[in-house]
C-alpha positions in Angstrom: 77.3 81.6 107.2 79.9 78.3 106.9 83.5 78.2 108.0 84.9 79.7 104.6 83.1 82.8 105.1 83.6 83.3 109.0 87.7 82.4 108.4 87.1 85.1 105.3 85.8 87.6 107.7 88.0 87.0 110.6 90.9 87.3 108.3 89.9 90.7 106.9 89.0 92.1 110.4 92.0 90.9 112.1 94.9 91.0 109.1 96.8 93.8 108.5 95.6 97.3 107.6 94.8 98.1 104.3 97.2 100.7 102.2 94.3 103.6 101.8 93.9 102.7 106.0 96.8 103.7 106.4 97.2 106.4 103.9 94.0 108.3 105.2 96.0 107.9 108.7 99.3 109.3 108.0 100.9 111.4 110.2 101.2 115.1 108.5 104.4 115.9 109.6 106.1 112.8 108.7 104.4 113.1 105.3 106.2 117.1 105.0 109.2 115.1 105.9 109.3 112.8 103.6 108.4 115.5 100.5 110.9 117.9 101.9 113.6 114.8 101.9 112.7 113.8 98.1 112.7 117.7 96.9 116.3 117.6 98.5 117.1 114.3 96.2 115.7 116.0 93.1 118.3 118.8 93.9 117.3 121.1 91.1 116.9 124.9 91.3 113.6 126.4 91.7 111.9 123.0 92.9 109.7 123.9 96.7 107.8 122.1 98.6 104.1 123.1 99.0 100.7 122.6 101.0 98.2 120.8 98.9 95.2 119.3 100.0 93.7 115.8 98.9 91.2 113.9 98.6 89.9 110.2 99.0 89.0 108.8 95.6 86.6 106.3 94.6 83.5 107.9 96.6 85.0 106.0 99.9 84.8 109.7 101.9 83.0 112.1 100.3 84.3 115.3 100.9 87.2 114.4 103.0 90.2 116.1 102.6 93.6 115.3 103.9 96.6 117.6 104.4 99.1 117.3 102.1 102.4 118.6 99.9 103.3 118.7 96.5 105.9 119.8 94.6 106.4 123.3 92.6 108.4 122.8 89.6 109.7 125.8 87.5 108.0 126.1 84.5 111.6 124.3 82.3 110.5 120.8 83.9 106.7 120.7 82.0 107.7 120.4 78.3 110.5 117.4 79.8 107.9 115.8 82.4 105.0 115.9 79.1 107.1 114.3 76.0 108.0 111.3 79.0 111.5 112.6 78.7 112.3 114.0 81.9 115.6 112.5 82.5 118.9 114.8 82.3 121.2 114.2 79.1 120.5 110.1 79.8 119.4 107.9 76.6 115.9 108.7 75.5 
């Protein structure tokens, strides 16, 4: 082991945390706030906010899952959200 490689290893175990670190840590109420804040910014009828579990990716928890919310959209939103054209009466 040389300097590089200890400063390399102090660095990672003393710099900040890593985004999925933080991700798998979020607090589940602050995440339902924030979804319930955004479904209030999309503003359109029919949109709700509901629980949906995830999962970590990439094999780094196996079988973990985390709490979580999505979005219900009516139905009228999939053809819009598929073709990439989502946006209302703006330029294509």
């Amino acid at each position: 082991m040389d300097k590089l490689r200890l400063a390399a290893l102090e660095a990672t175990v003393r710099g900040p945390r890593a985004p999925v670190g933080i991700a798998l840590h979020a607090d589940a109420a602050e995440l339902l706030a924030r979804c319930e804040r955004l479904a209030d910014a999309i503003a359109a009828e029919g949109v709700r906010v509901v629980e949906a579990a995830g999962v970590v990716g990439g094999g780094g928890a196996p079988g973990r899952t985390l709490p979580g919310w999505a979005f219900s959209l009516p139905e009228a939103c999939a053809a819009r959200l598929r073709s990439g054209r989502a946006s209302r009466g703006g330029p294509d």
